[in-house]
Each structure stands twice: as structure tokens, then as C-alpha cells.
C-alpha positions as CSV (number, residue, x, y, z in Angstrom):
1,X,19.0,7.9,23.2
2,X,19.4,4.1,22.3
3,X,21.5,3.0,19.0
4,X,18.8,1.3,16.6
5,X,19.7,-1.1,14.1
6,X,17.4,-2.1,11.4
7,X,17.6,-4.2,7.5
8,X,16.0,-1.6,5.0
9,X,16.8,-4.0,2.2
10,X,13.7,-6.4,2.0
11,X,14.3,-10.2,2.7
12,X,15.4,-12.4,0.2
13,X,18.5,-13.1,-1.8
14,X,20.3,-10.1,-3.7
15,X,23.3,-8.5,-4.4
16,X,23.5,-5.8,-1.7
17,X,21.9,-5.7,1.9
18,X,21.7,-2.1,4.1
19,X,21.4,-2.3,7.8
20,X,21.0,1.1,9.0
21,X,22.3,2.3,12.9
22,X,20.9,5.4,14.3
23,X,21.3,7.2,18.0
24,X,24.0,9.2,19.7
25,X,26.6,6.1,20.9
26,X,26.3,4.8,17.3
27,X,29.7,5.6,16.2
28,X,30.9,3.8,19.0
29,X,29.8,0.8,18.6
30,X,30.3,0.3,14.7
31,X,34.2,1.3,15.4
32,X,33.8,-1.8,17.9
33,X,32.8,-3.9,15.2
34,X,34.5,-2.4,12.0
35,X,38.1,-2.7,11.1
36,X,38.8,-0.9,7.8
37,X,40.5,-3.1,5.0
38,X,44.0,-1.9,5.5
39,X,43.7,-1.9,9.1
40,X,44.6,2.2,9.1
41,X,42.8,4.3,11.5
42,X,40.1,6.0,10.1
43,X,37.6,8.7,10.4
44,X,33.3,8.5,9.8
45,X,32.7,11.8,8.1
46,X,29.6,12.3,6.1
47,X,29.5,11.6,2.6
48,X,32.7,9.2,3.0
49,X,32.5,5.3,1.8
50,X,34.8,2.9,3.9
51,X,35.5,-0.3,2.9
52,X,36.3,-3.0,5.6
53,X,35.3,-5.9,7.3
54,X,32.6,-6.5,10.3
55,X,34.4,-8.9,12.8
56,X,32.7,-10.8,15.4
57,X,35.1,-11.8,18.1
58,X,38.0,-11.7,15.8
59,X,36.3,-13.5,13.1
60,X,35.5,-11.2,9.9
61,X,31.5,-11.9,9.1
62,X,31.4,-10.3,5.7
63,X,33.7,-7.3,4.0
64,X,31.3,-4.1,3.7
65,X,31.4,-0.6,2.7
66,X,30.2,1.7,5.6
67,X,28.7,5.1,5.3
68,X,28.2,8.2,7.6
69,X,24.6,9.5,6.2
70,X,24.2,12.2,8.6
71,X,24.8,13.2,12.6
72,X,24.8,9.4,14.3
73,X,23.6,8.1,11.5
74,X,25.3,4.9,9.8
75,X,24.7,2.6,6.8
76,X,26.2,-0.8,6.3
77,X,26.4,-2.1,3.4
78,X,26.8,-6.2,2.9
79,X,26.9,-9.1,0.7
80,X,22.4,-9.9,0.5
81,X,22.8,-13.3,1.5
82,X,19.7,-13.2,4.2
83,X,21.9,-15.6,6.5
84,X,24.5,-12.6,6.6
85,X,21.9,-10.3,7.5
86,X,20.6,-12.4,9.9
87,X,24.1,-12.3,11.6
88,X,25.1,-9.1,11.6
89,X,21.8,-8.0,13.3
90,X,22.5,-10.5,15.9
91,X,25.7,-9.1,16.5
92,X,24.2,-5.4,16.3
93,X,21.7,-6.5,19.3
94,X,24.8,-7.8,21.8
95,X,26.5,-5.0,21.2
96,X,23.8,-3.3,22.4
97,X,21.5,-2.0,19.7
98,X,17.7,-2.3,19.3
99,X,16.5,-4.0,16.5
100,X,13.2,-2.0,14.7
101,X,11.3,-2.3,11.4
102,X,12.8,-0.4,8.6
103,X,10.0,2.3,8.6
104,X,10.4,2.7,12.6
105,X,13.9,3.6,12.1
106,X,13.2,5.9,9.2
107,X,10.7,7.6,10.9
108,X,12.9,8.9,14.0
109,X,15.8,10.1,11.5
110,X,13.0,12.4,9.5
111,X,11.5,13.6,12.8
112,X,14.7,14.6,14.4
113,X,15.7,16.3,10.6
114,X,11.8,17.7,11.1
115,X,11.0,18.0,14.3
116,X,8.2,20.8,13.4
117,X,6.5,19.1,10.5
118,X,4.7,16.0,11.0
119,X,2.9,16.0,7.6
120,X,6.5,16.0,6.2
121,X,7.9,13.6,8.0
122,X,5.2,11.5,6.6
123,X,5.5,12.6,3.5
124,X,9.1,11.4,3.3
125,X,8.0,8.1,4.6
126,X,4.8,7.6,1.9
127,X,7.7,8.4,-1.1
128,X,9.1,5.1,-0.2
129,X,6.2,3.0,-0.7
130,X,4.7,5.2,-3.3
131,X,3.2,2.7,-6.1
132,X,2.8,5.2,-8.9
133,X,4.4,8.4,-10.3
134,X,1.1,9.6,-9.9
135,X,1.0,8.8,-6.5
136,X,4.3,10.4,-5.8
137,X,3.2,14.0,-7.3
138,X,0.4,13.6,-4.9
139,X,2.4,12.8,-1.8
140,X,4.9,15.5,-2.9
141,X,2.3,18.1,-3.5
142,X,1.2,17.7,0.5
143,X,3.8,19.5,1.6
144,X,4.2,22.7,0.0
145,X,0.5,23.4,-1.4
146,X,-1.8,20.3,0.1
147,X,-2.3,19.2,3.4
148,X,0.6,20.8,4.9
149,X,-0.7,24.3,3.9
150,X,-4.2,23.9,4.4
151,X,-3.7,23.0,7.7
152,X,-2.0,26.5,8.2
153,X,-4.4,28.1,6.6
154,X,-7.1,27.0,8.6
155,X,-5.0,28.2,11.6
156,X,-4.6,31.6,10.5
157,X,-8.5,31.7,9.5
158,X,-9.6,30.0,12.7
159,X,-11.0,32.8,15.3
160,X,-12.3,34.6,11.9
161,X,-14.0,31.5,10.5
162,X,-17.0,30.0,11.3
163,X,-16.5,26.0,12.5
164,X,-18.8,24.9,10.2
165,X,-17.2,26.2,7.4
166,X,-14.3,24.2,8.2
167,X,-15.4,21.1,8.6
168,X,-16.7,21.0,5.4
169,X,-13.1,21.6,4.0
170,X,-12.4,19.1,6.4
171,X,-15.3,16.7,4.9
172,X,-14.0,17.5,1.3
173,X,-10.2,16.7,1.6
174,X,-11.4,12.9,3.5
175,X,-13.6,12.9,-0.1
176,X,-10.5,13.5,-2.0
177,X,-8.5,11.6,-0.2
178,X,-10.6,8.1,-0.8
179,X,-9.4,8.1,-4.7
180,X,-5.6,9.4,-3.7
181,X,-5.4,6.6,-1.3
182,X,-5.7,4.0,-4.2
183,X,-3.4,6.0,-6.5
184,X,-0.9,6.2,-4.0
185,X,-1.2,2.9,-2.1
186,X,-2.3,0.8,-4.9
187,X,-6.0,-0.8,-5.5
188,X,-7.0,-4.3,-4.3
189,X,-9.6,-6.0,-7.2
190,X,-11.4,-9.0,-6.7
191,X,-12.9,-11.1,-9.8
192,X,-15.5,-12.5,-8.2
193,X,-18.6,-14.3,-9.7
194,X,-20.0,-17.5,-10.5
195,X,-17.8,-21.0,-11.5
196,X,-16.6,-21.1,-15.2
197,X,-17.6,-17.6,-16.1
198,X,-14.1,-16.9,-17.0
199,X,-12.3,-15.2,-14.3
200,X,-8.9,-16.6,-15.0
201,X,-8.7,-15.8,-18.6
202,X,-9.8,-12.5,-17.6
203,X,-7.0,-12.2,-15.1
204,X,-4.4,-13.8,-18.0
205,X,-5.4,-11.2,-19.9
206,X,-4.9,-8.0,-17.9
207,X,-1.9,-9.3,-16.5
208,X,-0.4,-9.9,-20.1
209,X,1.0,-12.9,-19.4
210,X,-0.4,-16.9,-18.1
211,X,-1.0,-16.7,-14.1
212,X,-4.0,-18.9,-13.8
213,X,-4.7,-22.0,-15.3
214,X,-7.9,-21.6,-18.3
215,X,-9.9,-24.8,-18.3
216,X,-13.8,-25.7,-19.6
217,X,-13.7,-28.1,-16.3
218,X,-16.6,-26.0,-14.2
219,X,-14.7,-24.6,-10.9
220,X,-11.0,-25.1,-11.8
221,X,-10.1,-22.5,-9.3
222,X,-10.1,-23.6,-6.0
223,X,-7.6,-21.3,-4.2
224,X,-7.1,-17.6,-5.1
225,X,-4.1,-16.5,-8.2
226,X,-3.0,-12.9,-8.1
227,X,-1.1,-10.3,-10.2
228,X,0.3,-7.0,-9.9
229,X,-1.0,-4.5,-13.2
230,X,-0.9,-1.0,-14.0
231,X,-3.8,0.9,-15.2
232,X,-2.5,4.3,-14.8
233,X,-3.1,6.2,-12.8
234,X,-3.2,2.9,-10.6
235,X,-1.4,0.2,-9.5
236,X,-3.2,-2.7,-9.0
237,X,-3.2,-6.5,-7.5
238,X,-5.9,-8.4,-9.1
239,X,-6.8,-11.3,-7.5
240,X,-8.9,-14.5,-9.4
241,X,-10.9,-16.2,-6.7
242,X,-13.0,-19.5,-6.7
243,X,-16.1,-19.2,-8.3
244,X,-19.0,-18.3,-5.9
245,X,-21.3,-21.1,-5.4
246,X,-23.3,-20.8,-2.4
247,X,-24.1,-24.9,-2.5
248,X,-20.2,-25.7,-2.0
249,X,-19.9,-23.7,1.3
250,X,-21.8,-27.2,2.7
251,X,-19.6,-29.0,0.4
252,X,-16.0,-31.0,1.6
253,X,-13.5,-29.1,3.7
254,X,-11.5,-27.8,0.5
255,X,-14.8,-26.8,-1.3
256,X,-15.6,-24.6,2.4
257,X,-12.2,-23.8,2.4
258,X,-11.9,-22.2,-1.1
259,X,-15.6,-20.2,-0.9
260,X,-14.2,-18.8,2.8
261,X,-11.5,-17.6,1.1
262,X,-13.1,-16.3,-1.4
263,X,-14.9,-13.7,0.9
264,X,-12.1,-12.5,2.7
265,X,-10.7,-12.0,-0.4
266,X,-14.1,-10.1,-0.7
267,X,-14.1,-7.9,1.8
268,X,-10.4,-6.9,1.8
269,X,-11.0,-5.5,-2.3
270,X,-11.1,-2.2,-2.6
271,X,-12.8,-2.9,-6.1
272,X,-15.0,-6.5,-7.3
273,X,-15.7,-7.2,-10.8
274,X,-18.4,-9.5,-10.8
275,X,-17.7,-11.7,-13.9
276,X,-20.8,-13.4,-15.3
277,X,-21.0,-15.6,-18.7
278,X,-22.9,-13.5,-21.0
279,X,-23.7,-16.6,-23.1
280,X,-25.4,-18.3,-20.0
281,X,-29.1,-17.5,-18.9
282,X,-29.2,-14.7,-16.0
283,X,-30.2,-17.6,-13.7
284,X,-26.3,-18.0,-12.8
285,X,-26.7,-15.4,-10.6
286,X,-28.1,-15.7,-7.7
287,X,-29.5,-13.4,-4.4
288,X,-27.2,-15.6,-2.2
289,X,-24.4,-15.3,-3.6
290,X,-24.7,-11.5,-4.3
291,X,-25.2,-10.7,-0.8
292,X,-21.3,-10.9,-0.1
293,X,-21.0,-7.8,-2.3
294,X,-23.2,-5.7,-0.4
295,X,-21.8,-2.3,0.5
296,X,-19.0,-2.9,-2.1
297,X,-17.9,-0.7,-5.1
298,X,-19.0,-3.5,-7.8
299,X,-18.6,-3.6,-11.6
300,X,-20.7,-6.5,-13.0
301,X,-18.4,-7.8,-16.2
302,X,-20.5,-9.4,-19.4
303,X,-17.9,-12.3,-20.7
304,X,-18.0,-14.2,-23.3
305,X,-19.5,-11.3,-25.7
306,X,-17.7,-13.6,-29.2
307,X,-20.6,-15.9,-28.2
308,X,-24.5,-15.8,-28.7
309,X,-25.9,-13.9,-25.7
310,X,-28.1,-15.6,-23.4
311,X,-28.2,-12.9,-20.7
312,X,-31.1,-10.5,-20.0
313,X,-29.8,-7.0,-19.5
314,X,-32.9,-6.5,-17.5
315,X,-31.4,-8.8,-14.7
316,X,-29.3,-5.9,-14.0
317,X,-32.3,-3.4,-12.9
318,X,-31.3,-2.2,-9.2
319,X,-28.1,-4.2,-9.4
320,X,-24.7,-2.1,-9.0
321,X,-23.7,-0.1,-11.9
322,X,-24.0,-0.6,-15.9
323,X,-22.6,-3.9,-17.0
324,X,-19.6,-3.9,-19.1
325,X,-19.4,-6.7,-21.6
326,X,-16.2,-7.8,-22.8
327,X,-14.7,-11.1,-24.5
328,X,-11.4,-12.0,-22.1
329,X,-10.8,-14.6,-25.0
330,X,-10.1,-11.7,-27.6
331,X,-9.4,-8.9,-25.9
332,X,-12.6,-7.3,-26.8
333,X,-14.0,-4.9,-24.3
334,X,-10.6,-4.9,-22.0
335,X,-10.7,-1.2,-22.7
336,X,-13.9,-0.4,-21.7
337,X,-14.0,-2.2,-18.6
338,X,-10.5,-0.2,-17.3
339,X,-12.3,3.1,-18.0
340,X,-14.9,1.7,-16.4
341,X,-12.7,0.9,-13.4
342,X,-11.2,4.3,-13.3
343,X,-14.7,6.2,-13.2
344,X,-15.4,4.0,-10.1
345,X,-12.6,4.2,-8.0
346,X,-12.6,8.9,-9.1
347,X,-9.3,8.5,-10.7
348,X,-10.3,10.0,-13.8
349,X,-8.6,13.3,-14.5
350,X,-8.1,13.1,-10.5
351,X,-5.1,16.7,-9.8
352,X,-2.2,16.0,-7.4
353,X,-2.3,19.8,-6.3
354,X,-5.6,18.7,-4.0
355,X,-5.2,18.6,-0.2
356,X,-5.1,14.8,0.9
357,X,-5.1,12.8,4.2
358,X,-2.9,9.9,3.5
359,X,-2.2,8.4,6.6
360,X,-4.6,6.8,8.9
361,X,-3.6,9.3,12.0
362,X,-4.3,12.6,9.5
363,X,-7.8,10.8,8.3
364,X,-8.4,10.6,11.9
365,X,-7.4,13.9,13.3
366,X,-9.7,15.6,9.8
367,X,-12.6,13.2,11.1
368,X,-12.3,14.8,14.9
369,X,-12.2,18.5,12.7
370,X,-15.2,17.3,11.5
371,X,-17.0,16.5,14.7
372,X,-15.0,20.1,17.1
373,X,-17.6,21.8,18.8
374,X,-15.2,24.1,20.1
375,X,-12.2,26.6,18.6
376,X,-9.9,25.1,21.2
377,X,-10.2,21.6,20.4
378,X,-10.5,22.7,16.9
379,X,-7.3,24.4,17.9
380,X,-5.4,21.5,19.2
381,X,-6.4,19.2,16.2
382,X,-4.3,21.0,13.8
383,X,-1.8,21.6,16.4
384,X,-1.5,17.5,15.9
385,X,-1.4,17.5,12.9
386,X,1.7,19.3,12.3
387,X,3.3,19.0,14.9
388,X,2.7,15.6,16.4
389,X,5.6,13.4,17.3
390,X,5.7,10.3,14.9
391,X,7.3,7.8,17.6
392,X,6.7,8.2,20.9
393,X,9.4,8.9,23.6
394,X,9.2,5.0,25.1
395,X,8.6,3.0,21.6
């Protein structure tokens, strides 16, 4: 097996950068590189800190503590200047090592501690990307109780158990699993609508703090402003995009750039709020520029309720949802509208102790469940899923 190197610290300036080695020679080639501070021999046991300097050709490139994490497993801790990092992975890969992303490296030391349990391995992976602690009783719940479980279950049950039967469990844990994906992963939200309906004060406001400049000048927003929020149970990026105006996609090049972004932006959400100005006659909006928002889970937001209304509820027959109206100015409504979010995205009172998929290769093994036509495919599928290898034998 190969010695992999990777940086699980993420890039920018800090304090305190890890590179992590992994593989059977990787002892041997951090005591080519390691001289500890007093120049004693020394000894990688596990649970012991070392503190010494990397050299490079007789040169020290930073002091560091090194730790033994496990069986040919080593941790390297530096100064966080990204130029250090940069180095020391350089000298890493001519001594021999292969360079992988964090979660690459990760993944093979969880498979080789459980080589049996796919959906754990995972598990340990999701934990350390997890946006909420609601999201982490979810992922944690998969192993012992959820997925993990079920899966056996369904084994046990399978030559007594008609097919149909489950793929309908099947169907109803990729149901579940929709909602847990934006608890766990977080929840894209796009405020979308026409020019000067007051998306960015809207934005200011459920971010808590001034990220996008509030102006009476119609389409101040060219390019798109985001924030991170919580709305518990999610964690959420908002993102404020230029106002949709159909007539400025023929417009000049940073007019067509802005709308273009604006729907990629779009179709990326996992959530749109279509803000409208409630003190502005429904004629601001338009069948053109609702037909980006087609197929799209789509709250239409009232604004402006502090002023005389001008809008006709009735605009709203067939459209998307019950509109929420709200004044971003005051704070009025800001309540509403989250519940309103929650009920959309099935969050509300949603239980961590239900089965989930949350990976893309267990959504896609529970949609071939769905679709067996046989006990021995049905068979191999959850074979897969518990037991298939993470990283293959050549990555």
C-alpha cells in the first residue's frame, strides 16, 4: 500500500495546519524527514506528541509536533502559514507520498477500521461536514437504529417478504431522506423576484447584520450577495440575486450577465422566495419571468406590508403556495415566513431515529431496491450497501 499525504486543515491563514500520512511505509518516511528537538532517538507510539523539526535536505522547514493516531497512521502538526503547507506537501510527494483530498484520505483510514460497514464509514465521514446538531443526531442515529439496521433487517426478512413490500420501505426512507438531506447538508435559498421589491433588506435582515447594500435606485443588485443563517433545524446560505427582469436579458453584457446569473443561482436553490412589493400593483409579476421557477419549491414573499397594499391576493390563484407577507423594513412577518420555510422543506417536528440515505451511492443503491425484479439482485443491493468498498483498490 502507498503512503498518502493529505492537508485536513482548510486553506487559508491560521494558527495550526494538519497534514495527515497514511499506508504501511509511513513511519519510514516521516523518520526521514523528522529529527526530534533534542536530536534523541525516539519512538512513534500511539497516543504520544513529539516535538521536532521537518528538515528538507538539512534545512529545518518548520518546528512541529508529530502524532501516531493509529497503526501507520501519522499527524503533523505545523505553523498554518499556507506557504508552509504548501512545502511540506511538496516535500511529502518526493519522498514518495501521494497527495489526496482530505476526505480521500479519511475515507481509507475508516474503511480499513470498518472494513464490514460501509454505512459507517460514511457515517464517520458526514459527522465532519455535518451543519447542524440536528443533522448530527441524524447521521449518528444511521448506524445503530436507521439505515444501517434496516438494511439488515430487510436481509433477514428477504426470502419471507414479498418485494413489493420492500420497495415501498425503500420509497419511504428516499422520502425521508429529501428533508434530512437539508438538515444535514445545509439548505440553498434564493430571493428571487422582481427589481426593487426588497430582496436585500430582506437578506440584511435574516442575516442580522448589513451584507447587501439597501437602495430606492430600481435594480441596485447586479451580482448575487450571500449569507450563512440558522433557522433551526437548518443551516442555511441565502443568496440575494438581481432582480428578474426579463427585458434586461437583451440588455448590455453586465445586465445579461447579472439575469444569467441569477438563474443558475435559480436552479442550484434548494428553496426560492419569490419577493414581490406588496405596495406595487400585481402587474410586477410577470408569466416570463415566473417560468424560471417552474418545478421549484417556491414561497411567494408579500414585502412592504407597513405600506398601503396595492397587490391583489387573487394574482396568487394557481401560483405556488400561500403568500406570506412580511415588512423586511420592521421585522414584521420574519417569523411567519421561517415557519413557512420549515413546513416547505418537511423539517417541522422532522425525528432523527428515521432511516435515511444520505449519500448519493445509498440514494442510488435504495432507487435500484426500488426498481429489483428479482430476490438475487435484491440480494446483492443490500449486500452494497453495507459492505461496499468506499475507495476502490486503484484510486
Amino acid at each position: 500500500m502507498p503512503v498518502y499525504a493529505a492537508a485536513m486543515t482548510g486553506p487559508g491563514l491560521g494558527a495550526i495546519a494538519t497534514v495527515q500520512l497514511f499506508g504501511a511505509t509511513a513511519e519510514t518516511l516521516l523518520r526521514g524527514i523528522f529529527r526530534k528537538k533534542d536530536g534523541a532517538p525516539f519512538e512513534l507510539v500511539q497516543g504520544r506528541i513529539l516535538l521536532g523539526h521537518i528538515v528538507d535536505n538539512g534545512a529545518t522547514l518548520d518546528e512541529v509536533t508529530v502524532g501516531c493516531e493509529g497503526p501507520c497512521c501519522f499527524a503533523i502538526h505545523c505553523h498554518g502559514n499556507p506557504l508552509i503547507v504548501e512545502r511540506l506537501m511538496a516535500l511529502l510527494r518526493r519522498q514518495g507520498a501521494q497527495a489526496v483530498p482530505s476526505e480521500q484520505l479519511l475515507a481509507r483510514i475508516l474503511a480499513r477500521d470498518e472494513p464490514r460497514d460501509s454505512i459507517r464509514v460514511e457515517a464517520k465521514l458526514a459527522l465532519t461536514t455535518v451543519k447542524t446538531m440536528a443533522g448530527a443526531a441524524i447521521i449518528a442515529n444511521q448506524v445503530k437504529a436507521g439505515l444501517s439496521e434496516k438494511v439488515r433487517q430487510w436481509q433477514d426478512r428477504l426470502d419471507s417478504t414479498p418485494l413489493e413490500a420492500i420497495a415501498a420501505e425503500a420509497g419511504d426512507i428516499l422520502k425521508f431522506s429529501e428533508p434530512a438531506r437539508l438538515i444535514v447538508s445545509g439548505c440553498t435559498i434564493a430571493l428571487v423576484g422582481p427589481p426593487n421589491t426588497g430582496k436585500s433588506t430582506l437578506l440584511n435582515t435574516l442575516a442580522g447584520r448589513e451584507k447587501a447594500i439597501v437602495s430606492e435606485t430600481r435594480g441596485t443588485t447586479r451580482d448575487w450577495v450571500s449569507a450563512e443563517i440558522h433557522l433551526p433545524p437548518l443551516a442555511a446560505t441565502i443568496i440575494d440575486t438581481a432582480g428578474l427582469d426579463p427585458s434586461l436579458r437583451a440588455a448590455d453584457a453586465v445586465d445579461q450577465a447579472a439575469q444569467q446569473r441569477s438563474l443558475e443561482i435559480i436552479q442550484r436553490a434548494d428553496l426560492v422566495l419569490l419577493v414581490l412589493d406588496r405596495s406595487q400593483p400585481a402587474e410586477q409579476l410577470t408569466e416570463s419571468a415566473l417560468e424560471p421557477l417552474a418545478g421549484k419549491k417556491v414561497i411567494p414573499v408579500l414585502n412592504k406590508d407597513d405600506l398601503p397594499s396595492h397587490f391583489d391576493p387573487a394574482h396568487f390563484l394557481n401560483r405556488p403556495g400561500p403568500a406570506v407577507p412580511i415588512s423586511a423594513r420592521q421585522g414584521r412577518g420574519i417569523e411567519d415566513l421561517i415557519h413557512a420555510i420549515h413546513r416547505i422543506c418537511n423539517v417541522v417536528e422532522f425525528t432523527p431515529h428515521l432511516p435515511v440515505a444520505f449519500t448519493d451511492r445509498q440514494r442510488h443503491l435504495l432507487r435500484r431496491l426500488q426498481r429489483s425484479s428479482s430476490r438475487v439482485l435484491a440480494h446483492d443491493i443490500l449486500s452494497q450497501l453495507l459492505e461496499s468498498p468506499l475507495i476502490s483498490p486503484s484510486a
